[in-house]
C-alpha positions as CSV (number, residue, x, y, z in Angstrom):
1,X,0.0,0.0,0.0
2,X,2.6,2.5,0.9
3,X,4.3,1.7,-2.6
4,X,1.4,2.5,-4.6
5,X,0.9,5.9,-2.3
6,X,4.3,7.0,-2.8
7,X,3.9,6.1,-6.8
8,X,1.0,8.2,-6.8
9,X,2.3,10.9,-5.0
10,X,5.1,11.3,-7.6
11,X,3.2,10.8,-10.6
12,X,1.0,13.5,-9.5
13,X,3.9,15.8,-8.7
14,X,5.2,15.0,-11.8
15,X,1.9,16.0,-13.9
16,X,1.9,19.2,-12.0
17,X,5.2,19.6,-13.3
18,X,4.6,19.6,-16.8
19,X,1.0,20.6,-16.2
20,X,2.7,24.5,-15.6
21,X,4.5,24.1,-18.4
22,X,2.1,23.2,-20.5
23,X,-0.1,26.7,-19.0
24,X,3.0,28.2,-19.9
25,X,2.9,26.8,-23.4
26,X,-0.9,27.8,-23.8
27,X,-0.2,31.5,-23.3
28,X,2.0,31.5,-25.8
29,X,-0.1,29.3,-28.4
30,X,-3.5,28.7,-27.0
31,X,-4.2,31.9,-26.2
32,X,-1.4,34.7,-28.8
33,X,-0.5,32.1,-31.7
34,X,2.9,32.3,-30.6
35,X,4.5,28.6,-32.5
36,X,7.1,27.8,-29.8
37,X,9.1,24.5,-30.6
38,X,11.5,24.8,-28.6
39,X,9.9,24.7,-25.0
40,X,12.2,22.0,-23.9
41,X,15.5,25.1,-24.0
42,X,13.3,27.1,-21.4
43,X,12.6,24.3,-19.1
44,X,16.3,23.1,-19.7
45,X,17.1,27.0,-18.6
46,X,14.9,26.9,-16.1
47,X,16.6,23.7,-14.5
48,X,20.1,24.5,-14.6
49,X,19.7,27.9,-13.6
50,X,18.0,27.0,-10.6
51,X,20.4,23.6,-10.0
52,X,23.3,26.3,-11.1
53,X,22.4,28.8,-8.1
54,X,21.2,26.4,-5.5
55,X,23.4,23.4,-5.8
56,X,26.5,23.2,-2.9
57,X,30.5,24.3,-4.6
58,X,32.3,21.7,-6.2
59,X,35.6,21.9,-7.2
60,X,35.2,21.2,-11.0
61,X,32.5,23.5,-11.3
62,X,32.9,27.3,-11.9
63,X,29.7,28.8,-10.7
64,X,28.0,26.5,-7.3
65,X,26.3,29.2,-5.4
66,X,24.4,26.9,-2.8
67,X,21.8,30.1,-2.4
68,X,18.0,29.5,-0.7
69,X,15.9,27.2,-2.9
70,X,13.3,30.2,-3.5
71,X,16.4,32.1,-4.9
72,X,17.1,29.7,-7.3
73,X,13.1,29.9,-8.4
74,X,13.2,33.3,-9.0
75,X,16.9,33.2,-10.9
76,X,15.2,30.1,-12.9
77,X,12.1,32.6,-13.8
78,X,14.8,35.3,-14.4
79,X,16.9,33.6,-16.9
80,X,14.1,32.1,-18.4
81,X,12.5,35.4,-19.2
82,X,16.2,37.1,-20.4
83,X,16.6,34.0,-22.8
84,X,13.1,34.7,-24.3
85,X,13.5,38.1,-24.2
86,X,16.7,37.8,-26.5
87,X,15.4,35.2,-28.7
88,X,11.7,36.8,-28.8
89,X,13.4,39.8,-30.3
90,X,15.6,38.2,-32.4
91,X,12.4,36.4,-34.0
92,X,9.2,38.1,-32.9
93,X,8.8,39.2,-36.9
94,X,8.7,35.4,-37.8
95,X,5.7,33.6,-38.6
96,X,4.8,29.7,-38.5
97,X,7.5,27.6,-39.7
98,X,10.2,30.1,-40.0
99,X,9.1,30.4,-36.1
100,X,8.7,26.9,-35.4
101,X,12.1,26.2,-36.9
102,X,13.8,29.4,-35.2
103,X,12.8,28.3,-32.0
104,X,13.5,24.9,-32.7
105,X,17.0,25.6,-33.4
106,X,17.6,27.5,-30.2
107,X,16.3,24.3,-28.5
108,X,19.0,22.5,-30.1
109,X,21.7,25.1,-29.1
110,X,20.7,24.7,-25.5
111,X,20.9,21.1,-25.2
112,X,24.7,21.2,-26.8
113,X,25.7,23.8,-24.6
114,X,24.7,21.7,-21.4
115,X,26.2,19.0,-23.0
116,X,29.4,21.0,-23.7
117,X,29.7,23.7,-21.0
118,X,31.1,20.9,-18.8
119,X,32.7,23.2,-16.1
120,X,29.5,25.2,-15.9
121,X,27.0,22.3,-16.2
122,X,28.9,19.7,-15.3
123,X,28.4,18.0,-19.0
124,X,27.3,14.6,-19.9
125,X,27.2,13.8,-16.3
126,X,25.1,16.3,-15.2
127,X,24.1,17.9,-11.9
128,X,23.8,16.0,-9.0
129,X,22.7,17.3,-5.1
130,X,20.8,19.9,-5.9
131,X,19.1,20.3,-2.7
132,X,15.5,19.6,-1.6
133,X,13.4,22.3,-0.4
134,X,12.7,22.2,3.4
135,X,13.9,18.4,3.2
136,X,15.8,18.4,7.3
137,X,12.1,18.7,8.5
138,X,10.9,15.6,7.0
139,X,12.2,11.6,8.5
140,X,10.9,9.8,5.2
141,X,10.9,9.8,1.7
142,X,7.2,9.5,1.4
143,X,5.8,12.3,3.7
144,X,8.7,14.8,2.0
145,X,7.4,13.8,-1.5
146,X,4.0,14.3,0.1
147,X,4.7,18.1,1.1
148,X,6.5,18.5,-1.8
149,X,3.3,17.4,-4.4
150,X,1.8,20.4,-1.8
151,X,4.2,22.8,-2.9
152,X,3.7,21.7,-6.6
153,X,0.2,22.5,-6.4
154,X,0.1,25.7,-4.5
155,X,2.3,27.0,-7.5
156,X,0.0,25.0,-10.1
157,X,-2.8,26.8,-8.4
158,X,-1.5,30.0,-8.0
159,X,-0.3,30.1,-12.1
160,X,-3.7,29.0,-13.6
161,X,-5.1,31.5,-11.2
162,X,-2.9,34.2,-12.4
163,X,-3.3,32.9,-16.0
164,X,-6.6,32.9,-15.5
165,X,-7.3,36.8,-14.4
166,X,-4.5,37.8,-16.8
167,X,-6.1,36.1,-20.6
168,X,-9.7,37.8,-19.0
169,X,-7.9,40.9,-18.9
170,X,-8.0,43.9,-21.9
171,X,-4.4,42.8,-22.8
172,X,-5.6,39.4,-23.0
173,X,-8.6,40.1,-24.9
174,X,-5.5,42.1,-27.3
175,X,-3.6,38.5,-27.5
176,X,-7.2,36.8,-28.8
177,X,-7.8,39.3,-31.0
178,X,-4.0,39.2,-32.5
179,X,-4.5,35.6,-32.8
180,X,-7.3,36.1,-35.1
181,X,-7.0,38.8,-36.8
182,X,-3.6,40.7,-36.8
183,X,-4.3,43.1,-40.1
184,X,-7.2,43.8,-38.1
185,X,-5.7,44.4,-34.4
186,X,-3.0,46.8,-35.9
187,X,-5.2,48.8,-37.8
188,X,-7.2,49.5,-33.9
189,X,-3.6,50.8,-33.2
190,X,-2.3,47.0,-31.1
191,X,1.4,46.4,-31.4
192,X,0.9,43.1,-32.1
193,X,4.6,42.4,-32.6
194,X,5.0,44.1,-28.6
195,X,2.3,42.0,-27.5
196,X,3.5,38.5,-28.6
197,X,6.8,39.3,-27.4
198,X,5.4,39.6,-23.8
199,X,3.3,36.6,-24.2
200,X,6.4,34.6,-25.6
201,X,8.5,35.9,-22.5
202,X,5.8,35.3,-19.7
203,X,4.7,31.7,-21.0
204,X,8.8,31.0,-21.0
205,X,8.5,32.5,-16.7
206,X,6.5,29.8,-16.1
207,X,8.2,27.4,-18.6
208,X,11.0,28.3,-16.5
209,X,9.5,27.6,-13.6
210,X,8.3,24.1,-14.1
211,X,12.2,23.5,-14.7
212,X,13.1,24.8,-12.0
213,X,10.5,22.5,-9.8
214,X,11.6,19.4,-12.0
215,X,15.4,19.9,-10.9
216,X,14.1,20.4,-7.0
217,X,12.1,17.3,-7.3
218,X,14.4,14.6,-8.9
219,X,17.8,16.7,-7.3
220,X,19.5,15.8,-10.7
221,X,19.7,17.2,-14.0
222,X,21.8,16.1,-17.5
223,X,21.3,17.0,-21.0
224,X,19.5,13.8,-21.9
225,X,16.6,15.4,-19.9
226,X,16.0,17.8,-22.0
227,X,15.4,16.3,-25.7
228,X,13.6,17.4,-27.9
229,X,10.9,14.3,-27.1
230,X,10.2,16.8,-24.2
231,X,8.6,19.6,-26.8
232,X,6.5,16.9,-28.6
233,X,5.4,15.4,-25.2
234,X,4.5,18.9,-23.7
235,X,2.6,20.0,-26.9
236,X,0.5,16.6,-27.3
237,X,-0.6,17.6,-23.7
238,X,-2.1,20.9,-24.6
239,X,-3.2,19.6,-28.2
240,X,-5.6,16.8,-26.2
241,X,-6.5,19.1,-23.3
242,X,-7.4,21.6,-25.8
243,X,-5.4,25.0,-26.3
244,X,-7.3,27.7,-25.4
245,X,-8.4,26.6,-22.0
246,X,-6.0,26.8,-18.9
247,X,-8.0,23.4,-17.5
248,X,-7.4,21.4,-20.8
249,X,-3.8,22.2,-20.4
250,X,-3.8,20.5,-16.5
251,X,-6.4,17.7,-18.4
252,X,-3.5,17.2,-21.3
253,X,-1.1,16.8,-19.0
254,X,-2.5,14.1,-17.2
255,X,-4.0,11.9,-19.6
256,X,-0.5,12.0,-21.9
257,X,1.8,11.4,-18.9
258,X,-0.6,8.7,-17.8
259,X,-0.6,7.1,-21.1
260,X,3.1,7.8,-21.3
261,X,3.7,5.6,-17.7
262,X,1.5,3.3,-17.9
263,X,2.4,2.2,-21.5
264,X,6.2,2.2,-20.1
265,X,5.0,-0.3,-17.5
266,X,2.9,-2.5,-20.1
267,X,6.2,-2.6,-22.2
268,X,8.2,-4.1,-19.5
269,X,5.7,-6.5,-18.6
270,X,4.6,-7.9,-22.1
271,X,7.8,-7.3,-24.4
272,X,10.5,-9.9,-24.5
273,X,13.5,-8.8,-22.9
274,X,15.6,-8.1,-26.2
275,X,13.1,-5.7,-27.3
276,X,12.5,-3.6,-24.3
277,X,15.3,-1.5,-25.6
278,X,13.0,-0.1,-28.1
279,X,9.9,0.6,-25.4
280,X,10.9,4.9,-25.2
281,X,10.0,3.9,-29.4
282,X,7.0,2.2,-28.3
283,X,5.5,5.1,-26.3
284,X,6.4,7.6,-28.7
285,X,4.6,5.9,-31.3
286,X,1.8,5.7,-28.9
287,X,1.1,8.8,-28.0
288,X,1.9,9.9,-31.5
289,X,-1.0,7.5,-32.6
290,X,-3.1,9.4,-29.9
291,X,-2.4,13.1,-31.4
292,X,-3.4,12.2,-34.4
293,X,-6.5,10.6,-33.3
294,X,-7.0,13.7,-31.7
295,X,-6.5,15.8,-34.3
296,X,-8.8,13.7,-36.9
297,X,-11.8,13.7,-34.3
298,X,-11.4,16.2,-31.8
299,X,-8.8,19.4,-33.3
300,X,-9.9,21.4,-30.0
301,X,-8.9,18.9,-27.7
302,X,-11.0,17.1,-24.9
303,X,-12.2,20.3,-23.3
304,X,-12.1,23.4,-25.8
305,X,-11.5,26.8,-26.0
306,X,-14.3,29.1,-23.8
307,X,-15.5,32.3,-24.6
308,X,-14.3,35.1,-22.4
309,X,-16.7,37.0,-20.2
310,X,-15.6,39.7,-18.8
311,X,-16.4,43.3,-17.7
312,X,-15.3,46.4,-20.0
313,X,-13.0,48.0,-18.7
314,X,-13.1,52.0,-19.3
């Protein structure tokens, strides 16, 4: 019993997780039209910068701080947003797949330089100890994991509701309207090229963030984290929730991480041994399958996009 408790407990910490990102992702697509493809290179940022700031010195690494766990949040959220801002500007005239592959490519460049950087990010073999919030007040695994699938959800609530009051707003009503219509949100006098460029750089905060809770949570981080099977997995979440809608984004990321474990755990019980090298294949191709199910029958995902009520504001 206290197996399948603790299992729970860090699945649903780990759906939080990517449930953020994903809210992060739906600002920026869901909600602006903003094509990001390279989400993974702001959760990678959002990882190392916090692992960077928090984690104790060691003598092959350059730049150890071992600073408070909520200063290595808020450094996370900071670099995030400096990364987008630069990479925002260099690309906010971009449109679809000169966008998708832009921001692609600066995925790409992030995973190389954690990969190469080694005496920043310790390389190939990663980051290890990065501490655990609050973790000298807790005797067992379980009941730290417990508080710490707390702390997960007080910042999963407190995003959606800051999402939520933010896309009701006038300058979210702006971000609709670019979506739709840009010719026609200029000519009311909208920057629309200001406005998705603080859209891009917010939904990369809490991108950001949700790296920055994934490196507290598994107190290790290495390149191979951070492929760009992340990306698909994060946008096959939203696509099924349904963009548009801050609660189909928490949806999407449950039902695709759900399908994503249990699947792993079907592979290893029903594959022979010599081909459960190829089960990370096997889920891929399964939740592939299920996005394009998706798309065919449902394009707005399980719970689509609502209209927005809300009160002029003179």
């Amino acid at each position: 019993m206290i197996g399948i408790v603790s299992y729970l407990v860090f699945f649903l910490t780990v759906v939080l997780i990517f449930g953020i990102a994903c809210l992060g992702l739906n600002l920026q697509w869901g909600f602006t039209g903003v094509f990001n493809a390279g989400v993974v290179a702001f959760y990678a940022i959002g990882a190392y910068t916090h692992a960077i700031i928090t984690a104790p010195p060691h003598p092959l690494l350059i730049a150890n701080l071992g600073l408070p766990w909520p200063v290595g949040v808020l450094g996370a959220m900071a670099a995030a947003a400096l990364a987008a801002l630069i990479v925002g500007i260099a690309t906010v005239r971009l449109r679809g797949d000169y966008l998708a592959i832009a921001t692609f490519g600066i995925a790409v460049t992030v995973q190389l330089i954690t990969l190469n950087w080694q005496s920043l990010t310790g390389g190939s073999l990663g980051f290890t100890s990065i501490p655990r919030p609050f973790a000298g007040y807790f005797d067992g695994q379980l009941s730290y994991n417990i508080f710490f699938l707390g702390l997960v959800a007080a910042a999963t609530v407190l995003v959606y509701w800051g999402l939520e009051r933010v896309v009701r707003s006038p300058w979210g009503r702006v971000l609709r309207a670019i979506r739709e219509d840009e010719v026609a949100a200029v000519a009311l006098g909208k920057d629309a090229r200001l406005f998705r460029l603080q859209a891009f750089v917010l939904g990369s905060v809490i991108i950001g963030l949700a790296g920055a809770l994934h490196a507290s949570f598994i107190g290790f981080v290495s390149p191979f984290d951070f492929l760009p099977i992340l990306t698909f997995q994060i946008w096959t979440m939203l696509i099924v929730g349904g963009s548009g809608n801050n609660r189909g984004a928490l949806l999407g990321a449950l039902i695709v991480w759900g399908l994503w474990s249990g699947s792993g755990v079907l592979v290893s019980k029903v594959l022979p041994p010599e081909f459960q090298t190829q089960g990370a294949a096997a889920q891929s191709i399964l939740i592939g399958l299920l996005l394009v199910v998706m798309l065919v029958f449902k394009p707005r995902g399980l719970i689509g996009e609502e209209p927005v009520v809300s009160r002029h504001v003179g």
